[in-house]
N, C-alpha and C positions, 0 to 999 in steps of 0.2 A: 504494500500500500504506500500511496504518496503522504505524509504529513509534512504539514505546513504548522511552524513555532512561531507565532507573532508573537515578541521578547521585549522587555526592558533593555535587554544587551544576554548576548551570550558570548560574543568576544571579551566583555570585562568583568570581573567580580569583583572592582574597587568598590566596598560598600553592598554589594549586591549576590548576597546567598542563594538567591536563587538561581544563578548561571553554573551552580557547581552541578545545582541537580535537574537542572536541563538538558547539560551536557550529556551526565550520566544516563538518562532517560534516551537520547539522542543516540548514544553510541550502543544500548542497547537492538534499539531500533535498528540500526542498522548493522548492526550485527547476526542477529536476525532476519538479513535480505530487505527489509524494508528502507524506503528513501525517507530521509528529515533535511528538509531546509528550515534553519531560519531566516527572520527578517527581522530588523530592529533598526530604531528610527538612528538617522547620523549624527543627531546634534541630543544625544542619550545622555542623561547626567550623568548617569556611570561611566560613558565610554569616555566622553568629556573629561571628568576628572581622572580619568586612566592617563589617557595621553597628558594631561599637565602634570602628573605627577609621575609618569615614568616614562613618555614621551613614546615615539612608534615603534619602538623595537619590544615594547609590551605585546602592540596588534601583531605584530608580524610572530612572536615566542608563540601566542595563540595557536597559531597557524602550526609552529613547528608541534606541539603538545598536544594537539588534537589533530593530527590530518583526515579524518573522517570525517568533521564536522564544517559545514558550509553554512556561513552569515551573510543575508544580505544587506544593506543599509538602504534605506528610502526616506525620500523625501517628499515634499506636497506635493510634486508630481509624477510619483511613484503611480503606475499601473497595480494597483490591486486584483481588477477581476481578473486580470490574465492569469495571475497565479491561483486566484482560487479556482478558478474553471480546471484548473489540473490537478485540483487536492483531492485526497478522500476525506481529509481526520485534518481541521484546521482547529490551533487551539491559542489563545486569545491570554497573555497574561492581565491579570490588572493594573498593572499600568501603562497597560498601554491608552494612547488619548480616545479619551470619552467618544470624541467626532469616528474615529475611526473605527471604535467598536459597534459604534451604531452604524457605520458604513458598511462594514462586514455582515453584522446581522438583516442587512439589506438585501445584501448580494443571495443569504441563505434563504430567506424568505421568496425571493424574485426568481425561484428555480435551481439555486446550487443544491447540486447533490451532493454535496460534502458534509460530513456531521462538524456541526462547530461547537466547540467545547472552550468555557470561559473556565480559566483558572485563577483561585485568588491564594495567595501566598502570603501576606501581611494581613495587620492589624487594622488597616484602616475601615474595616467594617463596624470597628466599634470606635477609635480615635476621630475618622472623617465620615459618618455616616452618611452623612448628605453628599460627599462628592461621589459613593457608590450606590447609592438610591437612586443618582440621577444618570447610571448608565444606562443604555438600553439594550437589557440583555432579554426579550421577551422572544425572539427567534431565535433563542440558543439551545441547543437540544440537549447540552449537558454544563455544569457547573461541577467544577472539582475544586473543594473546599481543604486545604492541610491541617485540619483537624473537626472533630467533632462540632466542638461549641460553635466553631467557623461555621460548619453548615447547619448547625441549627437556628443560627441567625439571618441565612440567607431564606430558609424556610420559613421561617416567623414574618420575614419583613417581605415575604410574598418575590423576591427579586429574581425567581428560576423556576424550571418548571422540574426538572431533577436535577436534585444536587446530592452528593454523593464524597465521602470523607474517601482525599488523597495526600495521606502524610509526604513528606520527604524521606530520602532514604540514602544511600551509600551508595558512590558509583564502587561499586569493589574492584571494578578492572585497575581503578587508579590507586584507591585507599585500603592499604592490603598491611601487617606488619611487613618491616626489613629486617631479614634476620640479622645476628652477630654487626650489627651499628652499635657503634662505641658511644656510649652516652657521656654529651658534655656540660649537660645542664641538670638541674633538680626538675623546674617545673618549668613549661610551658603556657600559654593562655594564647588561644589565636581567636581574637574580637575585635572588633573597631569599637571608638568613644557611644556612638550611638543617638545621638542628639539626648542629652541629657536622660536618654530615660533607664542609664543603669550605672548612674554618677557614685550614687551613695553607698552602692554596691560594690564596684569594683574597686571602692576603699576598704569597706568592710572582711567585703571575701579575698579581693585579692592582694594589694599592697601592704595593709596590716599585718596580716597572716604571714607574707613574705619576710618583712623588716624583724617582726619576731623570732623567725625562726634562720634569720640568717641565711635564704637560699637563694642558692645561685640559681637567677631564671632570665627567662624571654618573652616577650611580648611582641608581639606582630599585630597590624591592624592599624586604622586609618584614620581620620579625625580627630585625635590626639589635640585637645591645647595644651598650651603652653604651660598649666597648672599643672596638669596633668602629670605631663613628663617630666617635670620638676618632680613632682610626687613619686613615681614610678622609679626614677635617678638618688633618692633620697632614701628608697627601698631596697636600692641594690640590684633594681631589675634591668636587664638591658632591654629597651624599645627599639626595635628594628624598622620599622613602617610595617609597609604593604609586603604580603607575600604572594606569591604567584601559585595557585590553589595545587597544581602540580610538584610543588615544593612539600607542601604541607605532611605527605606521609613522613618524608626523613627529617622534617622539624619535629614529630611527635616519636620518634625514630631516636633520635640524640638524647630526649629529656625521657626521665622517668617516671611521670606524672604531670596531667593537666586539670583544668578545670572546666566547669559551665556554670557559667553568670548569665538567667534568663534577661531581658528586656521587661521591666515592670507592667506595660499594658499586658502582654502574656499572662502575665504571672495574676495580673488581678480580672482580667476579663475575659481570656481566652485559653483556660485551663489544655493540658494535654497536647501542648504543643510546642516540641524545645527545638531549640535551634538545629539546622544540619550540621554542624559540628560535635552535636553528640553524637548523629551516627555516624561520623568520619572519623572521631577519634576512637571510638569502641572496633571498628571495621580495621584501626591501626594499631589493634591489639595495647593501648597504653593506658594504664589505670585513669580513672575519671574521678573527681569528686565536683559535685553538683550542689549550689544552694539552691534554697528551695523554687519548685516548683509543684503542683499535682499531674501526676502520671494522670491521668482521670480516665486515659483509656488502656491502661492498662501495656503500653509497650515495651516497659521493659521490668526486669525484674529488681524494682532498687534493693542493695544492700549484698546483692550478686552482680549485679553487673558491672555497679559504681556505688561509689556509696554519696549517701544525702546529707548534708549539715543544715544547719537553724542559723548559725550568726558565725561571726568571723572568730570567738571564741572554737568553735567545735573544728570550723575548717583548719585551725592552726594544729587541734590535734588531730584529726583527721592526717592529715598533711603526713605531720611526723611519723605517726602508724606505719603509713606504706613506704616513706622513704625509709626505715626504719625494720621490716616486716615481708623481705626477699617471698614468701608464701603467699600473703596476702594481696602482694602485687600480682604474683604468680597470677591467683585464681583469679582477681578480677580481670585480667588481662584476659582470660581463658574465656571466662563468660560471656563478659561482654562483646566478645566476637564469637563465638558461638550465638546469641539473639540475633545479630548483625546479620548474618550468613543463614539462619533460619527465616528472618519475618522481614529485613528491612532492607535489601536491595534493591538498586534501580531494573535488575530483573523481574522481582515481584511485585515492584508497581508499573512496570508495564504489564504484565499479568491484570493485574486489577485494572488497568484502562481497556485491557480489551474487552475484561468482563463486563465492563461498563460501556464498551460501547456496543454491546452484543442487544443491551437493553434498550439502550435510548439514541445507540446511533442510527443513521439511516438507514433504507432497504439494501443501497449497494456496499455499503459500509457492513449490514450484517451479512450480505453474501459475501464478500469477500474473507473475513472470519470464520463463518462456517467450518470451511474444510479445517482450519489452526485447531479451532474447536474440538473438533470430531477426532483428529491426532493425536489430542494430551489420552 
């Protein structure tokens, strides 16, 4: 089958996690004999801040770390209906502009036999209510929500006609352990600043905890002020910037433990939804400790997979424990790639979009499935 990715960006992930599990998603597909294009717009904030902060030889590394993967950039006068007239499976993230979602739900209604499937990935169902009430997502034939509460919201507020919970998950081709890597760090943390919504946080959980226990660590990730890395410098931690997501397994490869610091609207509005860096560090076999969040659906098994802290007091003993406790790291290392490799690959959520689109895609969409179908 043909799909069509209308993206925020899949060339950049400066600030933007969803291009890791795109990718992942993407190079399943096609690995699988199916075609994936995307398209993302050229003047993309992400892509944008890619290139002033690490300039083209970022776009072009893309190129070299994924060669499967094809982006296109368009502009206001980008041809749209040509490419949808040759989709099967066109899918829509939410940020892309409002105008243009409702142009595409155009094109579906006006005769494409393509299933078009809008994906939301962020919080702004509950921070910007109004700018996603005001999409026009009424000739969408599918909504794919990354968690629960996410699509119980889109259900409530009437915004789809099936919606349907599609977590993120782990490209494992890319995020796998490296064996026998010579560890040169204590801990790791791979986050960006976040626009204030996990300030107090990642004083609490992470720089406290650090300065206390004296360890040697790193920090990767974007938007950093100036307080900050003062802070961060004052901790003993080295801030690196931006990482290049293909970097990331032998960053969690050197140190011997990392963490997860949810984003606050998560954590107070949209339960059961953690960042994809916890299934890319669990997928890179490296012990995890997490503050709080609620699993609310159940994904993983805390206190085997990773363990969970309350305040920056526990996370310091936590910490100690495992740098401390060669078994301890052991197991969670073991587990938590074990869950990883059973429930949350980007193979198994392609699985789950087919299954989904077996219901609510179109008639040529569910002919072409069928036969996949009838194989398992």
């Amino acid at each position: 089958m043909k799909f069509l990715f209308y993206t925020h960006s899949l060339v950049s992930d400066w600030n933007h996690g969803n291009a890791h599990f795109l990718r992942g998603v993407m190079r399943e597909l096609v690995a699988r004999g199916h075609t994936a294009l995307a398209l993302e717009p050229e003047d993309g904030w992400s892509r944008a801040n890619l290139l002033r902060d690490q300039g083209d030889g970022a776009i072009e590394r893309f190129g070299r770390d994924f060669p499967e993967l094809v982006s296109l950039t368009y502009d206001s006068s980008f041809d749209h209906e040509k490419l949808l007239d040759d989709a099967d499976v066109v899918i829509v993230h939410e940020w892309t502009d409002p105008a243009l979602v409702a142009r595409i739900g155009r094109a579906r209604a006006q005769g494409g036999a393509f299933a078009l499937v809008f994906h939301d990935t962020h919080h702004r169902a509950v921070s910007a209510q109004p700018q996603i009430a005001e999409l026009q997502l009424k000739d969408y034939d599918l909504i794919l929500a990354f968690g629960e509460t996410l699509r119980e919201r889109y259900l409530a507020a009437g915004w789809g006609r099936n919606v349907v919970t599609w977590h993120e998950a782990a490209d494992t081709r890319l995020f796998h352990p490296i064996a026998d890597q010579e560890k040169d760090g204590d801990l790791v943390w791979i986050g960006n600043w976040g626009d204030d919504e996990r300030t107090a946080e990642i004083s609490e959980f992470l720089i406290r905890p650090a300065a206390e226990l004296g360890l040697k660590g790193t920090v990767r990730g974007v938007r950093y002020p100036p307080e900050a890395l003062h802070a961060l410098a004052q901790a003993g931690l080295s801030f690196e910037g931006w990482i290049a997501n293909r970097d990331v397994p032998s960053a969690f490869a050197r140190h011997r433990v990392t963490m997860h610091i949810p984003r606050r609207p998560y954590v107070e509005a949209l339960p059961g939804i953690p960042t994809i860096r916890v299934f890319e560090a669990l997928a890179c076999g490296i012990p995890l400790i997490s503050a709080p969040w609620n699993d609310a659906e159940g994904l993983f098994r805390p206190g085997t997979d990773f363990l969970f802290v309350n305040n920056g007091e526990e996370m310091a003993a936590e910490l100690r424990r495992i740098l401390s406790d060669p078994e301890l790291a052991a197991s969670l290392s073991a587990a938590g790639l074990e869950t990883i490799r059973d429930r949350h690959t980007c193979a198994h959520r392609v699985d789950e979009l087919f299954r989904a689109l077996m219901r609510h895609g179109t008639s040529r969409v569910q002919r072409l499935l069928a036969p996949m179908e009838a194989a398992e």
